[in-house]
C-alpha positions in Angstrom: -16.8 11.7 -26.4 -15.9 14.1 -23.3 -13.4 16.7 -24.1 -11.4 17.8 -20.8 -12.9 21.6 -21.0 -16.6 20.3 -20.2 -18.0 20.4 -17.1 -17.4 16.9 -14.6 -19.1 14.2 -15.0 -18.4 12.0 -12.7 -15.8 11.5 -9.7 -12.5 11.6 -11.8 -13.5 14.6 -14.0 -10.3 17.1 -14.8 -9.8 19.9 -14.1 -10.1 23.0 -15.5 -7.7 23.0 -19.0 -6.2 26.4 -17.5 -5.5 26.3 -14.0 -3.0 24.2 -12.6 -3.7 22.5 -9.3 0.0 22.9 -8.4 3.2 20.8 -8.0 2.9 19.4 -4.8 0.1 17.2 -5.7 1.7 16.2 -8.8 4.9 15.6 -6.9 3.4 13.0 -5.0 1.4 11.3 -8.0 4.6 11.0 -9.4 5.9 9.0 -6.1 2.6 7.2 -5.9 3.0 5.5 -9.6 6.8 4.9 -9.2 6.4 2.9 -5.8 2.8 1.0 -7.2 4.9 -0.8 -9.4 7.6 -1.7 -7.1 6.0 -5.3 -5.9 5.6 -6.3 -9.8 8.9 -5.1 -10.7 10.7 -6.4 -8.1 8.6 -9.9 -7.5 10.1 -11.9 -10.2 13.4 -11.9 -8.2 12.1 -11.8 -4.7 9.5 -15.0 -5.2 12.1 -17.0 -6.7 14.6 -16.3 -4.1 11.5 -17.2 -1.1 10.4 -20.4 -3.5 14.1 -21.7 -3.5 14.0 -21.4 0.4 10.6 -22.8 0.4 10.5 -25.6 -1.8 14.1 -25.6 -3.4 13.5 -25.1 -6.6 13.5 -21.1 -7.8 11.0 -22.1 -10.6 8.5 -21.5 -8.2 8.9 -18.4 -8.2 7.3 -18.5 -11.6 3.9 -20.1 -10.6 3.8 -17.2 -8.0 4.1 -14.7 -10.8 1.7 -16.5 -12.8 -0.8 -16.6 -10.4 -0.1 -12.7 -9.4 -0.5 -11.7 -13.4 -3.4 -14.2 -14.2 -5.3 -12.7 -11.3 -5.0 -9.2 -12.2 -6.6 -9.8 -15.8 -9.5 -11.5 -13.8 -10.3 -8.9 -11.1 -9.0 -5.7 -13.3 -12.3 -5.0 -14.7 -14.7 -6.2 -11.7 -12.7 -5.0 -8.8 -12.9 -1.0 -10.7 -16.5 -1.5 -10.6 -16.5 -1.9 -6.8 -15.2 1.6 -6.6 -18.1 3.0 -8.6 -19.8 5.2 -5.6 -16.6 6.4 -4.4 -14.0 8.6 -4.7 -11.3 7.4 -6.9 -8.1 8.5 -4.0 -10.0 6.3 -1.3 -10.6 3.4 -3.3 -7.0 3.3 -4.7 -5.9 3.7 -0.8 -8.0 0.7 -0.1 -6.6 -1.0 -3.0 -3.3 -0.7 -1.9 -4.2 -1.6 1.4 -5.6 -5.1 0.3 -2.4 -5.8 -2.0 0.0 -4.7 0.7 -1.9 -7.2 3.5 -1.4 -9.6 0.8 2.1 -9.4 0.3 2.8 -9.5 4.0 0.7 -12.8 3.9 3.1 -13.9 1.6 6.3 -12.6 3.9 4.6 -14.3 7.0 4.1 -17.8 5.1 7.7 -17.6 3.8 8.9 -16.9 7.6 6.9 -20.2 9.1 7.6 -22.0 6.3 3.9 -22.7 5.0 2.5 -24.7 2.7 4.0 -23.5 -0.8 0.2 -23.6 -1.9 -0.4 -20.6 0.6 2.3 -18.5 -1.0 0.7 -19.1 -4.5 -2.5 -18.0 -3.3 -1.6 -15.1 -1.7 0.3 -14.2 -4.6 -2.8 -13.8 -6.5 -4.8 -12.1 -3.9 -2.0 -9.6 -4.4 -2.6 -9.4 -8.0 -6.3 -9.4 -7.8 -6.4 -5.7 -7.3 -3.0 -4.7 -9.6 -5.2 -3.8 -13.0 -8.3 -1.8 -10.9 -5.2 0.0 -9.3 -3.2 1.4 -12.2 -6.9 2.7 -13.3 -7.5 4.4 -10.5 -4.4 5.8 -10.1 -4.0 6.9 -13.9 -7.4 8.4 -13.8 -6.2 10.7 -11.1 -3.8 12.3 -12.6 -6.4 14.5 -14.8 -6.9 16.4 -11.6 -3.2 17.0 -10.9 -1.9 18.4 -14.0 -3.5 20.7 -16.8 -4.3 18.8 -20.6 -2.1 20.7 -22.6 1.0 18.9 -19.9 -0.6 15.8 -19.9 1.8 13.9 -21.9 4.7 15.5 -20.2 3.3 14.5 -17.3 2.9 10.7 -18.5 6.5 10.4 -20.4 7.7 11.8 -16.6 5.8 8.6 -15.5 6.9 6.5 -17.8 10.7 7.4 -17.3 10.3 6.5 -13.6 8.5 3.3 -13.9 11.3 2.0 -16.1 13.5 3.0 -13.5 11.7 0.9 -11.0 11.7 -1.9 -13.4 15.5 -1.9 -13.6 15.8 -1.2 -9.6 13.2 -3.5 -8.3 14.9 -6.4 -9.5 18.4 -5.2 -8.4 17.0 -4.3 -4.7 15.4 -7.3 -4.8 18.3 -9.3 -5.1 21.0 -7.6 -2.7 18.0 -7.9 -0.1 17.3 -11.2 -0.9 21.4 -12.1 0.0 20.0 -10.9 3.2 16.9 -12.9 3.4 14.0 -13.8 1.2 11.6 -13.1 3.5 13.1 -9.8 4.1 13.1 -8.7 0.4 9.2 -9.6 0.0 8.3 -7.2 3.2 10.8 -4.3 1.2 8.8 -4.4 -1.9 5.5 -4.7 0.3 6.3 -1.7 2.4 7.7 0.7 -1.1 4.3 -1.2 -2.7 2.1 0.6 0.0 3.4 3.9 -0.3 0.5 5.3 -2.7 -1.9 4.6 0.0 0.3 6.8 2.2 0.9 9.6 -0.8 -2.0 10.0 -3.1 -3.6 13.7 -2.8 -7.1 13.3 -2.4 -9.6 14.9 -4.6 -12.9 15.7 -4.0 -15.6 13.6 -5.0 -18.2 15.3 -7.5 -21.9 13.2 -8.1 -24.1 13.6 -10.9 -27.3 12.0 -11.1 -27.9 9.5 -14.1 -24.1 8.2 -15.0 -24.6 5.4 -17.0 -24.1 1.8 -15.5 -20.9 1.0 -14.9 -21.0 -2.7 -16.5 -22.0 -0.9 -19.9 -19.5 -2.1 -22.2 -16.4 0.4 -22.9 -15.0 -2.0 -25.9 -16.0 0.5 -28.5 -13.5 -0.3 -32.0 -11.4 2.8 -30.9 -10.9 1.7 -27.7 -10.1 -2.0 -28.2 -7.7 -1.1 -31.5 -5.3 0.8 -28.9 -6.1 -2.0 -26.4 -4.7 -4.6 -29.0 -1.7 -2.3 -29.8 -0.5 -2.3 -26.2 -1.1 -5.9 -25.9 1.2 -6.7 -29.0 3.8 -4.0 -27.6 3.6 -5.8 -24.1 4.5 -9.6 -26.0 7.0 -7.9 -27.8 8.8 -6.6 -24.8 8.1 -9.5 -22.8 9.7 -12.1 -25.7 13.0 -9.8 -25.4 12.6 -10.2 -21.5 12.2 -13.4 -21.0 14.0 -14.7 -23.8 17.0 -12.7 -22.8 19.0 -15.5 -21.2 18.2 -18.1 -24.2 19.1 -15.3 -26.7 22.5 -14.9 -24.4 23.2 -19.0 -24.9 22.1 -18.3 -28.5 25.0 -15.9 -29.3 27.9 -18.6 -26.8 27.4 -15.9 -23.7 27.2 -17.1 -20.4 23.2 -16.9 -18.8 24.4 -14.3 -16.7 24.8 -12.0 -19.9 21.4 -11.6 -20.5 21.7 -8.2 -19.6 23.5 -7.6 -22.8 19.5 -7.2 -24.6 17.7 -6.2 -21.0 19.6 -3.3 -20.1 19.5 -1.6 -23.8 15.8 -1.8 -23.9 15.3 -0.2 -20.5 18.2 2.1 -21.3 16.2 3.2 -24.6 12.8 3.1 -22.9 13.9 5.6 -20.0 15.3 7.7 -23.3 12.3 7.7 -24.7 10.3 8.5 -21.7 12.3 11.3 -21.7 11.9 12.2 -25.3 8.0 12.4 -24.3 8.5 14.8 -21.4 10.4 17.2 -23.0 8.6 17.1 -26.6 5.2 17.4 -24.5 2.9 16.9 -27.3 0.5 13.6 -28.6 1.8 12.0 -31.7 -0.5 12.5 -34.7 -1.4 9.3 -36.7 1.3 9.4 -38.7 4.1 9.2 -35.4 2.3 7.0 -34.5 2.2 4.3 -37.4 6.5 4.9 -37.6 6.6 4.3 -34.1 5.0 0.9 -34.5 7.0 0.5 -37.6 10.2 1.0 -35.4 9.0 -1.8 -32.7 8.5 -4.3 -35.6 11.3 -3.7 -37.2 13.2 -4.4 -33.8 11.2 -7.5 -33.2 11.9 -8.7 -36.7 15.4 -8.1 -36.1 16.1 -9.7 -32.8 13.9 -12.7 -34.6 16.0 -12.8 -37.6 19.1 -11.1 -36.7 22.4 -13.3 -37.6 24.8 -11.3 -35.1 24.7 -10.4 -31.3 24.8 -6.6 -32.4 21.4 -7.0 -34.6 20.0 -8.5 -32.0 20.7 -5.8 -29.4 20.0 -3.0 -32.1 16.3 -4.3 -32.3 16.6 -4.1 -28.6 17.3 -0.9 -28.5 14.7 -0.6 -31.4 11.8 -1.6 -29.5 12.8 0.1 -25.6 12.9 3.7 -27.1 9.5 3.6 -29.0 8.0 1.8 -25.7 7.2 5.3 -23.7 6.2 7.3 -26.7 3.8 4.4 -27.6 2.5 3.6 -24.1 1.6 7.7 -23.7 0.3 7.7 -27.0 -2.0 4.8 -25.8 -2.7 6.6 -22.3 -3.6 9.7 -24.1 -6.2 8.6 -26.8 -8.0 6.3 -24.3 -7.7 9.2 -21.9 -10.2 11.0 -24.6 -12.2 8.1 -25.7 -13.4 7.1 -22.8 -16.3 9.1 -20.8 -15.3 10.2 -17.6 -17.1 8.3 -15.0 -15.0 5.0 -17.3 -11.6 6.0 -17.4 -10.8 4.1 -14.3 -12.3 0.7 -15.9 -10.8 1.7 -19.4 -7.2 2.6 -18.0 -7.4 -0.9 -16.2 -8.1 -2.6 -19.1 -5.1 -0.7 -20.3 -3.0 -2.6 -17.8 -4.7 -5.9 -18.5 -3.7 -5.5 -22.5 -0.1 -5.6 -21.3 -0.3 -8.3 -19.0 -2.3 -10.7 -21.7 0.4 -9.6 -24.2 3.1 -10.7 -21.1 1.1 -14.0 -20.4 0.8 -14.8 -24.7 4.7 -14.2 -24.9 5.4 -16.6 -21.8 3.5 -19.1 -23.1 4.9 -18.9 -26.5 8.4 -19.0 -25.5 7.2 -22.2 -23.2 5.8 -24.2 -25.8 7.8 -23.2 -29.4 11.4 -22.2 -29.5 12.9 -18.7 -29.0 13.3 -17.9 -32.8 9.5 -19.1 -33.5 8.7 -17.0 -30.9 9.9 -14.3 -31.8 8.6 -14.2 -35.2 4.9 -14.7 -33.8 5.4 -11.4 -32.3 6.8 -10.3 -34.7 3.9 -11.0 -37.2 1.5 -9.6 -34.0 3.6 -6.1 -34.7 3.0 -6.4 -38.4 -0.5 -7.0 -38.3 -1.3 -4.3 -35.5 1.0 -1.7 -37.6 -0.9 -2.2 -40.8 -4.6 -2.2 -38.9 -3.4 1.2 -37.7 -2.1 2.6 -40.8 -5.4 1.1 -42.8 -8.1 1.9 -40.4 -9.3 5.3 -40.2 -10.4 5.9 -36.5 -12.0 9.3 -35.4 -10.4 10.8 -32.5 -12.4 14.0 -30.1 -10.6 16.8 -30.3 -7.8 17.6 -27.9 -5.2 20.4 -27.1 -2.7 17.0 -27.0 -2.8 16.8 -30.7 -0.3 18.2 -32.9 -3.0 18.5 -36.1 -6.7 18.6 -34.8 -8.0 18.2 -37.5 -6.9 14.8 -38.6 -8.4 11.4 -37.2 -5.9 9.3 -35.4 
């Protein structure tokens, strides 16, 4: 394992535990990994809106997204190996690049009225390079902050991107009353703005870095992997179950925002728990902070009220950020240097898999049996952790070194 004092090893090395590079830099990774998320937060909204226009039927706005999400876990792992030989701020620029030329694709089909197939396509083109980006950019925040602020740093980012979550969807809409077309080019200009604000670093080569298609799945590795895949269902079933649990309760659809709105109210609380506590969870945090998510899964499963229902909400969003920087952090350390980029994609892929098992769930069983089969995915990943001693390096994140994770 590399710890974060040892010289670099490969391009996306950190840097050095005691100097910080400043706040200008940091400043603009924030802006960077706010505004990458924009076209996935904001896409559910604005695809329906152009698919209506396109075809008449806002469900095709789904396909669009499916395509988008089922690319990214296809190219996430490939496309970060492109970017092997160089350096990881000019790869993410190019990235972006390709995903902002694909959304425009998708603005200028909507415009002449294409072939819906085209907009499906280019939807996924868009997608292709999602997973390889969030690597990229997540490996590059080792050079813009010290270790011992890393998980302020990642709390900070976790607060903003559920802010864009709850944004994205809301510009999308009131830009959509506007046009459709006009709302995809908004999220595709905000979506390119990391190519315009990412620092660059420089590139450092060593001679004999392993091959880049060795495997990074170590047990360590994949355990946290799983974990944010079951986290990632669990939100998701909330998500996109909200407007069935709404009709489940007598609400109108439209009151769906009585379970969305908690769980990104309590996830931008709990991002914000992790900035100012500053510190990685030891093992034990960790295991209650899974125990909290599946006891709000089992409760908006089994809940007999609206208010349980919304309490497991509220449950799950505020143990989301601690959980996600807890994840971010140990793969951070358990992965060798020249792999972060790779392993921090995978990171993104785990969520979208967890996303893609939820919607498919919720399409073929009914909202409560879907709910408890994340449920039971909560339970079993909550008892691996609390069963299975892992060894973790040592790290200045941890609150007691000497204990395994």
């Amino acid at each position: 394992m590399t710890d974060h004092r040892d010289p670099p090893v490969g391009h996306i090395a950190s840097p050095p535990l005691d100097r910080s590079p400043g706040h200008w830099p940091l400043l603009r990774w924030f802006a960077s990994s706010a505004t990458l998320s924009v076209p996935q937060a904001a896409a559910p909204v604005a695809f329906s809106l152009v698919a209506l226009s396109s075809i008449g039927e806002a469900s095709g706005g789904a396909a669009m997204i499916l395509a988008m999400t089922l690319a990214q876990v296809v190219g996430a792992v490939p496309i970060t190996w492109l970017g092997r030989n160089l350096s990881a701020a000019t790869f993410l620029r190019l990235l972006v690049a390709f995903r902002t030329l694909a959304l425009a694709a998708v603005a200028l089909c909507a415009h002449y009225q294409a072939s819906f197939a085209w907009l499906v396509v280019f939807a996924a083109l868009a997608g292709l390079v999602n997973g390889a980006a969030f690597g990229y950019l997540r490996s590059l925040l080792n050079h813009f902050t010290p270790a011992s602020r890393l998980p302020r740093a990642l709390g900070i980012a976790a607060t903003l991107n559920e802010l864009t979550f709850v944004l994205g969807p809301v510009a999308a809409s009131g830009l959509g009353t506007i046009s459709p077309v006009f709302a995809v080019l908004a999220l595709t200009v905000l979506g390119a703005i990391p190519a315009l604000l990412i620092p660059q670093v420089d590139k450092t080569h060593v001679e004999n870095v392993p091959h880049a298609g060795a495997s990074v799945l170590s047990p360590s590795i994949l355990l946290w992997l799983t974990c944010a895949a079951a986290g990632g269902s669990t939100v998701a079933a909330i998500e996109i179950g909200a407007v069935a649990l709404a009709l489940k309760f007598g609400y109108e659809p439209t009151l769906a925002i009585l379970f969305t709105v908690p769980l990104c109210l309590a996830s931008v609380a709990g991002g914000i728990w992790v900035s100012v506590r500053n510190r990685m969870a030891n093992r034990k945090a960790v295991v209650a902070q899974l125990s909290v998510m599946t006891l709000g899964a089992a409760l908006a499963a089994l809940g007999p009220s609206l208010a349980t229902t919304i309490i497991g909400a509220i449950l799950i969003g505020f143990v989301l950020a601690p959980l996600g920087t807890y994840y971010s952090l140990a793969l951070d350390q358990l992965a060798p240097s020249q792999k972060r980029p790779e392993v921090f994609a995978l990171l993104r892929t785990a969520n979208a898999i967890g996303i893609i098992f939820a919607s498919a769930v919720l399409t073929t069983a009914s909202l409560s049996s879907a709910l408890i089969v994340v449920t039971g995915m909560m339970i079993a990943v909550t008892l691996t952790v609390g069963f299975t001693p892992v060894a973790r390096p040592n790290s200045q994140h941890q609150e007691t070194p000497s204990k395994p994770i």
